[in-house]
C-alpha positions in Angstrom: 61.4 -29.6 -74.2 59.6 -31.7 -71.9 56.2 -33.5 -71.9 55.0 -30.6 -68.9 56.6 -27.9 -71.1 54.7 -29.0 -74.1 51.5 -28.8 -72.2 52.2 -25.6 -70.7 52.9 -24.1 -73.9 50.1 -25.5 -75.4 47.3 -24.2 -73.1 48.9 -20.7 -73.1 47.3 -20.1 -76.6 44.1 -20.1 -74.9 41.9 -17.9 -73.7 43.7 -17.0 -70.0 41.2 -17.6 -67.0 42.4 -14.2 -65.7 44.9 -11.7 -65.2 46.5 -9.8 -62.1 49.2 -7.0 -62.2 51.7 -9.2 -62.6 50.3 -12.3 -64.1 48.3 -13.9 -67.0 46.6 -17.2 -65.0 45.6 -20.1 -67.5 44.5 -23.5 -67.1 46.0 -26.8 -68.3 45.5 -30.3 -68.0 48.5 -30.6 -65.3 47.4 -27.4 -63.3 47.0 -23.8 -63.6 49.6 -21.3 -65.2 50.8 -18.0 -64.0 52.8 -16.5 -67.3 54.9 -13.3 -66.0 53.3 -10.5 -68.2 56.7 -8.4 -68.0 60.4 -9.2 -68.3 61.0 -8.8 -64.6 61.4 -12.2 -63.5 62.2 -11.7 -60.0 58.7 -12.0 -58.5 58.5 -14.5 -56.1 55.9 -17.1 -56.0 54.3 -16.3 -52.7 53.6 -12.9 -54.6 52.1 -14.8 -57.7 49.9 -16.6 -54.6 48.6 -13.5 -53.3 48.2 -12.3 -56.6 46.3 -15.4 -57.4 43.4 -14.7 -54.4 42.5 -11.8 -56.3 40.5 -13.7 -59.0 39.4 -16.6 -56.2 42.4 -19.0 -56.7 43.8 -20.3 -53.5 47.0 -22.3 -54.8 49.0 -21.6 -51.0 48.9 -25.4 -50.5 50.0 -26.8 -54.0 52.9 -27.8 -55.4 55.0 -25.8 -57.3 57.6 -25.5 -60.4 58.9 -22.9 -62.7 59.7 -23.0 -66.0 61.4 -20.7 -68.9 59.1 -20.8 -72.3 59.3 -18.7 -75.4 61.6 -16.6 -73.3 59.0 -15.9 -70.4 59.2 -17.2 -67.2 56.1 -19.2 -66.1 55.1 -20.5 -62.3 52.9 -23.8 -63.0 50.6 -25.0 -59.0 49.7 -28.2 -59.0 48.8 -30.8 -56.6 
């Protein structure tokens, strides 16, 4: 496991900063965390975008990455 993984994983134990129908959104000290809430991993990341505007989080014009943890699939924005 990487350093990013670790940090991910880490701030997903936390209280989430809010959810969408397909996404639990948490912060962490690299960024800010969408955790797929079901097993179908086939959501793009523009969705997890639009999905984001729904609780004020523009994240259209950062960076992005992906990761597999604890068997979920997990979009990390940063800039």
């Amino acid at each position: 496991m990487n350093f990013s993984e670790q940090i991910i994983k880490n701030s997903i134990k936390k209280q989430p900063i809010g959810e969408t129908d397909s996404f639990t959104w948490f912060i962490c000290d690299i960024g800010i965390v969408a955790v797929f809430k079901n097993k179908n991993n086939n959501i793009s990341e523009q969705k997890s975008c639009l999905e984001a505007l729904s609780i004020a989080l523009d994240l259209s014009k950062e960076e992005k990455g992906s990761y597999m943890i604890d068997g979920k699939k997990v979009f990390l924005f940063y800039s």
